[in-house]
N, C-alpha and C positions, 0 to 999 in steps of 0.2 A: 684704359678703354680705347675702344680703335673705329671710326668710322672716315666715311670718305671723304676727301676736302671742301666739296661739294657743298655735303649736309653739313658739315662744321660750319660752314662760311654762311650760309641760312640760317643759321641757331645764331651765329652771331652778329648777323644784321639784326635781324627781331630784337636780341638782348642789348643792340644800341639804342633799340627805338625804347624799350621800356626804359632804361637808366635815362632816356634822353627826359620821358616822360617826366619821372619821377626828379628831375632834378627843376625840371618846369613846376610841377607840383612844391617844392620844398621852396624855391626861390618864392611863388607866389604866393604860400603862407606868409613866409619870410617877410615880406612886404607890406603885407596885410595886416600882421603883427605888429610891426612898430608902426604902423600907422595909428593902428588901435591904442598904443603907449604912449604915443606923443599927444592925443589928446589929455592926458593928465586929468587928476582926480573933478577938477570943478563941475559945476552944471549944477542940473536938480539930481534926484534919488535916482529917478528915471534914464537922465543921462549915463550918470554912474553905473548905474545896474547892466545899463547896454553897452556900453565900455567893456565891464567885467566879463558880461556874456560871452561877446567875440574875443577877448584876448583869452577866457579859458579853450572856447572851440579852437583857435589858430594854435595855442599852447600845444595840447595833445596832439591836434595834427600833425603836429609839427617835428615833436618829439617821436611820432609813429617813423614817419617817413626818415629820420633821421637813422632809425633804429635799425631798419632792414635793408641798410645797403650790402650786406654781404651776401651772398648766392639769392638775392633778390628774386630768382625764376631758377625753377630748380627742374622742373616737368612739362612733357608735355603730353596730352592725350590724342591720339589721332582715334575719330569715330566712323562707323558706319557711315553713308551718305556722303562723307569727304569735310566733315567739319574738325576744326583743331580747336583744342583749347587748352593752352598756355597754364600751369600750376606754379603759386609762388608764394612768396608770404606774406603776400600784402594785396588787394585788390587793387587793382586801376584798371582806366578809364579815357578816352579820348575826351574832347570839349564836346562831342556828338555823341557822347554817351556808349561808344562801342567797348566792349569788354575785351582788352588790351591781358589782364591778368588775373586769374582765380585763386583767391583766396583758400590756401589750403583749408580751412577750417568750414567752406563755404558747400552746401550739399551736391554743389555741381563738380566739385573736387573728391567726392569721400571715393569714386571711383578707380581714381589714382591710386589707391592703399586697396584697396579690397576685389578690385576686379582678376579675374584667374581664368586659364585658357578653358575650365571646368564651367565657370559662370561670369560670361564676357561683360556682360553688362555695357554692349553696344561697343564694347570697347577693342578696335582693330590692333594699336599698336600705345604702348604704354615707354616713350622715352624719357630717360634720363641725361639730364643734362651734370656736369662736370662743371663747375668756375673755379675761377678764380682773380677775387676784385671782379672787374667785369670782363674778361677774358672766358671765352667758352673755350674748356680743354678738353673734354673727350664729353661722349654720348655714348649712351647706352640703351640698345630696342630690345622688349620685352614681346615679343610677336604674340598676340592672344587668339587671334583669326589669321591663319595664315593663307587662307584661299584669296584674299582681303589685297595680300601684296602681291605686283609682282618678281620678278625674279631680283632685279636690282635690289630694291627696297630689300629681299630675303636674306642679302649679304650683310645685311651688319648687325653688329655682335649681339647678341641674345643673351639671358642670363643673370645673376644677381651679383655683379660686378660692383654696381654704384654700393650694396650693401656690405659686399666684403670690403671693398675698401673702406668705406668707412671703419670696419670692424679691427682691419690693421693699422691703422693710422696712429703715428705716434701722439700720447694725450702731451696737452697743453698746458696742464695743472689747472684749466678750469671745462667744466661739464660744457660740451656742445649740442643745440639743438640736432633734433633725429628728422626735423619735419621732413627730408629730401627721401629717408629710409624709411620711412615707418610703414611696419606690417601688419599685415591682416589681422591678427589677434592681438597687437596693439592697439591700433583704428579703432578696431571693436570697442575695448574699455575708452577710448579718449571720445567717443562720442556717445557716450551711453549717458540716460535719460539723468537732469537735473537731480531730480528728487530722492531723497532717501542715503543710505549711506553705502556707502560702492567699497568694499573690499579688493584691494590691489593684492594678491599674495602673490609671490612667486622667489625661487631662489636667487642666488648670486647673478649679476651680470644679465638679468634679464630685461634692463628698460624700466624697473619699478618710478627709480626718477623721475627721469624722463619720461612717462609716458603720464602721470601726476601730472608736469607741470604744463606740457601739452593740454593735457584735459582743462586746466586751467584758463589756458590761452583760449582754448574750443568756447568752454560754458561763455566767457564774457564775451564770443563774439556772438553767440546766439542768442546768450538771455541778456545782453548788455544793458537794456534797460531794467530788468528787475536786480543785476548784480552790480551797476552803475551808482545804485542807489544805495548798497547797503556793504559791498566791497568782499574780498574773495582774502581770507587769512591764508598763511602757507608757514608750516611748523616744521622746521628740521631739527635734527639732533643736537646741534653743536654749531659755533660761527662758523667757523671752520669749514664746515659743509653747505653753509649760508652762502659764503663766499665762494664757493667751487660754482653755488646753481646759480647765482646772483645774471650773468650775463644770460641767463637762456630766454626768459619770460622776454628780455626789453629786445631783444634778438626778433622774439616772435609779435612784436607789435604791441604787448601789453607791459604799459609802466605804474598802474596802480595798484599792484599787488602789497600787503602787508607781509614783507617778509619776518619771523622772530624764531629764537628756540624758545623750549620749555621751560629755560630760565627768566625769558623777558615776558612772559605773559602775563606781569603784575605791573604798570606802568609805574616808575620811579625806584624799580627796584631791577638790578641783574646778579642773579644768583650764579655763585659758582661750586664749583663739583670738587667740593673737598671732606666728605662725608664717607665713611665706613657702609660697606653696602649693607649692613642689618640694619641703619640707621635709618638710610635711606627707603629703605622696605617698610619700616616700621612708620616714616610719617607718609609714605604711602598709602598706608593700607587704607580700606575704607570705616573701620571703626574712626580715623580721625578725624571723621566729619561729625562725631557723638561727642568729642571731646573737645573741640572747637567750642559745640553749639553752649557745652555745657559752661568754659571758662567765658564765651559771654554770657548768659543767665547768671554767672554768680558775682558780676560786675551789678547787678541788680539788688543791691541791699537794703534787708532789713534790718535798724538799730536794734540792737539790744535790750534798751530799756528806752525809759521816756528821756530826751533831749530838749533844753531849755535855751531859747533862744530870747533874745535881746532887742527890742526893735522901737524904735523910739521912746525908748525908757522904759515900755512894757515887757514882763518877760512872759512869753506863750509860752506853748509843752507838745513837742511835737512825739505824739505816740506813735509806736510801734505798729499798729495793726490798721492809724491812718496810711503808714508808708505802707505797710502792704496790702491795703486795701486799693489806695493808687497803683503799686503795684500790676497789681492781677488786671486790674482796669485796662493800662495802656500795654500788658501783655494779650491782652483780650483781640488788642486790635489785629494783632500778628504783622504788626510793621515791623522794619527793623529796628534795631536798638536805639541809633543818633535821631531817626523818624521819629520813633513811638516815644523819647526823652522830653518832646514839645508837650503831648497828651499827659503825660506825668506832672511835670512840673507844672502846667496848668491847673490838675487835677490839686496838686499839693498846695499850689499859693491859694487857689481859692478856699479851700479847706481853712490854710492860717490868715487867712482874710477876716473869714467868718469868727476862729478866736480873740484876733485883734479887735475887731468889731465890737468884743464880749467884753474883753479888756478896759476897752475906751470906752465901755457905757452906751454906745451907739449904735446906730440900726445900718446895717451891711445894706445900703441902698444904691442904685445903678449909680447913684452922683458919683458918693466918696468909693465905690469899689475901689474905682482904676487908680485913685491914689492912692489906697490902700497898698495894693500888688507892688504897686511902685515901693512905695516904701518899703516894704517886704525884700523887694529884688535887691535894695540899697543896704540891706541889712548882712555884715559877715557872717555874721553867726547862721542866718537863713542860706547863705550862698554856700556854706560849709558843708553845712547838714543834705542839703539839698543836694552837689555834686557825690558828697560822700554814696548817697544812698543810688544818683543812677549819672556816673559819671560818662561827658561826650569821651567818645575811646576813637583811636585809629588801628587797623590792623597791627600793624608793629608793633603796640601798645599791649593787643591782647595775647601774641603770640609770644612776644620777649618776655611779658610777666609770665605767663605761664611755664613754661620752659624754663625760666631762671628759678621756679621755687616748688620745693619737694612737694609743701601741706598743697598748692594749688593745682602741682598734676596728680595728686593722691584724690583732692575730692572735684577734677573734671574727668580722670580715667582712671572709674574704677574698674572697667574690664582688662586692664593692663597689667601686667604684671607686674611685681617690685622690680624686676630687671629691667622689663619693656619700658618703664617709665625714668629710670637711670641713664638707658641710652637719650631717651628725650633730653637731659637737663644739658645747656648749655649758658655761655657766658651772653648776659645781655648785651652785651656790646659786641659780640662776634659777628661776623659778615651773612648774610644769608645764603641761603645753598638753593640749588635746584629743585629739590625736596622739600623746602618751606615754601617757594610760593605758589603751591596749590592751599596751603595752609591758610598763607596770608589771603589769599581770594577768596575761600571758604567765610574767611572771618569780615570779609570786606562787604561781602552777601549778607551777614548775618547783623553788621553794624547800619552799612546804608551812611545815609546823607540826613540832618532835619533840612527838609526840601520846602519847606516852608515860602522861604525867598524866592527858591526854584523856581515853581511852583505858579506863581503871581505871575515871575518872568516868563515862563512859556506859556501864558497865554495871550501873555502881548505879542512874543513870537512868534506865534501859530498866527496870529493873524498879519503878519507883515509878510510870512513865510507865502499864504497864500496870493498874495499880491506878487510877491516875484513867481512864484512857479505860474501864473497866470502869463506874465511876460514874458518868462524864458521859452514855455512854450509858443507865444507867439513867435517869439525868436527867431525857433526852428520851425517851424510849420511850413516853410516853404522848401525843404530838406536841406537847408546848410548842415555841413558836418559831416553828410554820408553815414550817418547812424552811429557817427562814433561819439557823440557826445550828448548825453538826454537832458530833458528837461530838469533834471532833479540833480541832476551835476552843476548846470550851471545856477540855479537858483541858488542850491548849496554856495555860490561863489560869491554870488550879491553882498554887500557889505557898505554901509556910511563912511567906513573909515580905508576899502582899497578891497580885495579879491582876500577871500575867507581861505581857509587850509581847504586842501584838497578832500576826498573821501578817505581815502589810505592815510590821509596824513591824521584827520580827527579819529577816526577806528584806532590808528597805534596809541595815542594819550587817552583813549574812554576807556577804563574796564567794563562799561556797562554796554560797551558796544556793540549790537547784535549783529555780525556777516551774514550775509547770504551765502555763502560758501567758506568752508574750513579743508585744506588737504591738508595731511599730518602724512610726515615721513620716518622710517623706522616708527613706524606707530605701535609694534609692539614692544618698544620699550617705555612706553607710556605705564605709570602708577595707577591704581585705581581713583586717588584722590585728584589726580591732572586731568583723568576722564572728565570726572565733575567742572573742573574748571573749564573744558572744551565745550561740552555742550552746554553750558551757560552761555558761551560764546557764539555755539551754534544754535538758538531756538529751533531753529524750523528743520533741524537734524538734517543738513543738505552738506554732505561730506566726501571726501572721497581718501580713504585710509591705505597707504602702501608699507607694506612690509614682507617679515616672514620668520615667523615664530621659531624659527629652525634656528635663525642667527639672533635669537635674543639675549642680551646680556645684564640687564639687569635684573635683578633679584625683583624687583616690584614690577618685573615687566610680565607680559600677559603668556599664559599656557597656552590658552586655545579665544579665537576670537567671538565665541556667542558668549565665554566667560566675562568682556571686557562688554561687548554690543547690547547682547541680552537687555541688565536692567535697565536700557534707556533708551532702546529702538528693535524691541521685539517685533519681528516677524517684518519688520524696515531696512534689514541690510540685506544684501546680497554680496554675495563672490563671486570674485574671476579670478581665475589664475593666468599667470606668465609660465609657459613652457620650456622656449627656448632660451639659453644662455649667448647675447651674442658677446660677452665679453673676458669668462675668463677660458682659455684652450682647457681641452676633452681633459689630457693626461692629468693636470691641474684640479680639475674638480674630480675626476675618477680620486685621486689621494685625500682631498678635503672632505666628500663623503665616507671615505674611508678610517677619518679620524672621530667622525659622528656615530657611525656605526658602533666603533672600537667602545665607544662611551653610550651607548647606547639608547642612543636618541635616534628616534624613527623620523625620517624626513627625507621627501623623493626629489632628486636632483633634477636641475631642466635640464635637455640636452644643447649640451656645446655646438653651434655652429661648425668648429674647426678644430682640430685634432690640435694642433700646436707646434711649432718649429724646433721648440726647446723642452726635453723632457725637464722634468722637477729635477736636481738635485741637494746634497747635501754634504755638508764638510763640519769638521771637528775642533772647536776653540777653546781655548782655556778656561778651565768653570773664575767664579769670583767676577763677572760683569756686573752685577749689580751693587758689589760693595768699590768697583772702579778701578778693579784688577788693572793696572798698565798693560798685561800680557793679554790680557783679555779683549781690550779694548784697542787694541792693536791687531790683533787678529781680525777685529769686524772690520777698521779701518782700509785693512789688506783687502779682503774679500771688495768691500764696496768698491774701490779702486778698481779693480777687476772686473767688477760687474758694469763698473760707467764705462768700461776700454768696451765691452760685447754691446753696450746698450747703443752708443754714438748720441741721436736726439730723444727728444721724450725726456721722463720722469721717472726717478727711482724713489722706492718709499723704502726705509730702514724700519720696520715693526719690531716693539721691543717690549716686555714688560717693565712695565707702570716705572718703579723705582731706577730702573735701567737709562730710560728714555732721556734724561738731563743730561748726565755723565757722557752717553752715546754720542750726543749733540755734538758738546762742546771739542769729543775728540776729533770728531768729521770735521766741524767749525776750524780746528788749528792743523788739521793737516790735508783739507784740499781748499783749491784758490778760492777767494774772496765772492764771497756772491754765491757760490757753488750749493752751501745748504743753508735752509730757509728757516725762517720760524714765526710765530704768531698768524695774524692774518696772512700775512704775506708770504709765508710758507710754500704757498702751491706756487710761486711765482716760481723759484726760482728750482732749479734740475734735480737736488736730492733735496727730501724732508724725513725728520726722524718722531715718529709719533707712536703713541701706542694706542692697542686696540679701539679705544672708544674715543677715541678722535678720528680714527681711521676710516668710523663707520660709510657708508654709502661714497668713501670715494674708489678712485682707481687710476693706475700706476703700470706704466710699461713693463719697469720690473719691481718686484717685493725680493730684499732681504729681510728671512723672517729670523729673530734670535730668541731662541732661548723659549724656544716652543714649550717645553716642558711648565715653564716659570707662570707663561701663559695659563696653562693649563689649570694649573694648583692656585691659582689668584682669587678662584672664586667659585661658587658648588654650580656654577656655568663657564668654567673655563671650555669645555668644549666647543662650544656655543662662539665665543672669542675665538679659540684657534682658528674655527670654520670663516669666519667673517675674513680672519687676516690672510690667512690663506688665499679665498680667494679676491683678493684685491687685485693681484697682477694681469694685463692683456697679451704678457710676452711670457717671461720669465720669474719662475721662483726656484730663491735660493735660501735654502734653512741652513742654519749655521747652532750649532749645540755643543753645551760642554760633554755632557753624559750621553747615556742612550736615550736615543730618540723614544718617544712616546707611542703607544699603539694605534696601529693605523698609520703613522709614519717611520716607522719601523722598516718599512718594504725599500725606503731609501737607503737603506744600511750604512 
């Protein structure tokens, strides 16, 4: 970008005075804070409670302002009249209350994204500013009214500079905020209305992410206080991809988000992905919410015959048609199972009360019940008979028995096939997978809590609760905070014994926690049976879903999205689509649609921003990579080499099939220097990574070495689906590398 020294030297006094602001701002938290902390726990409730209050508000402020020191002011809008106003990511403020900085997310900012020389919206000149740290490096003017400027003003650069650059910029190995770029049909979905469930589609490289987690940052600064309360879930595919988006949110001023995958949404349990994909499909599907329901009901037994119990020297006869008459009773209530187990076994003792009664000669009278029961409770033989018939269960408990034994998924699924229910059967002791805990949630639903104790306790809660929200809003009534901390945050923090967990922090350990908001990423690789788990999670169905069924790879993942929305927010979701691709070049996707076609899957590609520097090609390796051919894996070694000499900075990714991927590693790992290629979390850190398809999902990669395309292909009755995804990963350069002939649709590489 090129403007005169003039205007640089003016952008970069202003951007002294903000950073000057903002560093006044963090210092005087800073101070406020530990003043707050060196008071220490003592006093009354009340002390304490007002303690807690201000060190949470100085906390978040704290953490905000710490967050967005990087391109801190990124725009500026010059209006009609001669007024300016400042865009950035964060609001401030002078001590006289003068509006120093607009908050991207703020209505008086949505102009910056959406105004066009077509529909100015007051708006003369739309600049872009360039940093770096706080150095302003180039500007960029967007003229929308050019009658507006004069002739000077006319001379500098015009055009969407700040967005291609951005578009070429070598990645970092982790996902950067768009707030400086973001477009009109971006804008559009990241401000679109709270309620209901908002369909993200769009293909490769169009912002799906990103424009998610945006929408995320937007809702809490708008609804802050209804999503303050209740907290905003965020579900990606894999860590892997947790860790790519991890910096964007706290970037953009918001740090209480729930990040997890679809592994971690049972708390005490992280499932991994070691499952055959029919298997996977299969505890999917949504029959196995009939088969859950049914192995809890058959934890609900009736004996046999009559059972003869032993109780202070008397022996009663506990019959058959009492237990199921109790039974049907504490079924009646349609609690869950550990719930409705209180109404049972009350139902049962008082029953063998009244035969003890009969026993002993004596009259079942208010005096002797309760000693009665007691003695009952103290009797094995009662304690036996009694668990036997409706034992307390944990999910684990109902999912590993079932599953470990033939006669028990014979009579909970009998719409399963002999085979379907073969793949079910595994070792109880084996690790869980992905695909169980939507199972175990199902099952967690259907067992419950006896909330009994609960129960007592929260109504002493409820009333102590209201005593602090009485306070905390006094707290803020006089507007400490600036709206970023409500009354229900900080009450939530009150505590006798120091400052309670955060909102994000108690929502990640509740299953039972209801969000005000869920985003879900690659949402169409979501199971029918993970659906149920979501909105369990979401009651009030306030979502916002990014994918693109074009790139779905699992077998249990959805065809079309009214199939998956349909039974739980008919006529409640709406679509938008993403058009443009600003991340992988023309020629690149022209051959990835290519491969879609060839397999013939109908799906309309966005269009690419920019054509591309470097066409696709393709070269010929030794077949045997996946049994660890030396010649084979030699050759990739050679290529990748090759490819780091054209790349210089940036990130190469090595995509490989599944079985390949290890072997790949380890040869990369021993023949380029130290550090050079990554793995586990820390993967992205470092220049090359070697993963395969479904780890790969939602990132991206200066250059893709793709191998063994073919292998891809044949992996699964959606390897096309896979090729398209790996394919387009790259922002620079792909290069396919294959033993045989290449596959159709990439065939045109010869």
């Amino acid at each position: 970008m090129t403007a005169s020294t003039d205007e640089v030297a003016h952008e970069q006094a202003y951007l002294d005075r903000l950073y000057a602001r903002l560093d006044e701002l963090r210092e005087r938290t800073a101070t406020e804070l530990a003043t707050v902390r060196r008071t220490g726990p003592s006093g009354t409730h009340q002390n304490r409670s007002e303690r807690d209050a201000f060190a949470t508000l100085h906390e978040v402020r704290l953490a905000q302002l710490e967050a967005v020191e990087d391109r801190l002011a990124f725009g500026r809008l010059d209006l009609r009249g001669g007024a300016r106003r400042y865009v950035g990511r964060v609001g401030l403020s002078d001590d006289e209350q003068t509006q120093l900085l607009v908050d991207w997310r703020a209505p008086a900012a949505q102009s910056f994204y959406q105004a066009t020389a077509a529909a100015p919206a007051d708006v003369v000149r739309r600049r872009h500013l360039a940093t770096r740290r706080r150095v302003v490096t180039g500007l960029e003017d967007e003229v929308l009214d050019l009658d507006q400027l004069d002739q000077a003003e006319q001379a500098t650069l015009s055009g969407e500079g700040a967005l291609m650059a951005a578009v070429g910029a070598a990645r970092t190995g982790r996902m950067a905020d768009i707030v400086a770029t973001i477009q009109a049909e971006q804008d559009r979905v990241i401000r679109s209305d709270l309620g209901g469930v908002l369909v993200v589609q769009g293909g490769p490289g169009t912002g799906k992410t990103a424009v998610a987690l945006h929408r995320a940052a937007y809702l809490l600064y708008t609804h802050r206080e209804r999503l303050a309360r209740s907290g905003v879930l965020v579900v990606g595919p894999n860590s892997l991809f947790l860790r790519y988006i991890e910096q964007v949110l706290p970037s953009l001023g918001e740090t209480g988000v729930v990040m997890s995958t679809p592994g971690e949404l049972f708390p005490g349990v992280r499932g991994v992905e070691d499952e055959a994909g029919e298997v996977a499909a299969l505890k999917g599907d949504r029959r196995m919410a009939r088969v859950i329901s049914r192995a809890v009901r058959a934890r609900q037994r009736v004996p046999s015959g009559v059972r003869r119990l032993e109780v202070e020297g008397f022996v009663l006869e506990l019959r058959p048609e009492a237990v199921a008459g109790a039974r049907s009773r504490a079924r009646r209530t349609r609690r869950p199972h550990n719930a409705a187990r209180a109404g049972f076994l009350k139902d049962l003792l008082g029953h063998l009360a009244g035969e003890l009664a009969t026993a002993m000669r004596t009259e079942l009278s208010v005096e002797n019940r309760a000693s009665m029961i007691a003695d009952l409770r103290e009797s094995p033989d009662v304690r036996r008979e009694l668990n036997l018939a409706w034992m307390p269960l944990t999910p684990q408990q109902v999912v590993a028995d079932l599953f470990a034994s033939s006669e028990a998924l014979e009579a909970a699924a009998p719409e399963l096939s002999g085979a379907e229910r073969e793949l079910l059967r595994r070792d109880p002791r084996a690790a869980w997978t992905v695909a169980d805990v939507p199972l175990l949630d199902e099952a967690a639903e259907l067992l419950g809590e006896d909330d009994t104790a609960l129960r007592l306790a929260a109504a002493r809660a409820e009333a102590q609760r209201a005593a602090e929200l009485g306070f905390a809003r006094a707290t803020l009534s006089s507007g400490a905070g600036g709206g970023l901390v409500s009354a229900d945050m900080l009450a939530a923090r009150f505590s006798d014994s120091g400052p309670a967990l955060s909102v994000a922090e108690r929502a990640e350990n509740d299953r039972t926690w209801a969000f005000g908001h869920v985003v879900v990423d690659e949402a169409q690789e979501l199971s029918p049976m993970m659906w149920r788990l979501l909105m369990r999670r979401c009651p009030a169905r306030s979502m916002t879903l990014v994918g693109d069924v074009a790139q779905v790879g699992s077998a249990a993942g959805a065809s079309s999205w009214a199939s998956v929305l349909d039974p739980y927010v008919a006529g409640r979701w709406r679509l938008e689509e993403l058009t443009v691709n600003y991340r992988t070049p023309a020629a690149v996707m022209r051959l990835a649609s290519e491969v879609l076609a060839a397999a013939g899957v109908s799906a309309s590609s966005p269009q690419s921003v920019r054509e591309g520097q470097w066409p696709p090609t393709a070269a010929t390796i030794p077949p045997g990579l996946v049994h660890g051919d030396p010649a084979s894996l030699s050759a990739v070694v050679d290529e990748v080499k090759a490819e780091i000499g054209q790349l210089g900075s940036g990130r190469l990714a090595v995509l490989a099939p599944a079985p390949a991927v290890g072997a790949l590693h380890e040869a990369l790992v021993r023949a380029l220097p130290e550090g050079t290629v990554g793995t586990g979390r820390a993967a992205l850190d470092s220049p090359v990574v070697v993963l395969g398809v479904r780890d790969a999902k939602g990132l991206e990669f200066d250059t893709v070495v793709l191998v063994e395309p073919a292998g891809i292909l044949a992996a699964s009755p959606r390897g096309a689906n896979d090729l398209y995804v790996a394919m387009t990963r790259p922002t620079q350069r792909l290069r396919v590398l294959t033993p045989g002939p290449l596959p159709p649709g990439l065939d045109s590489l010869g």
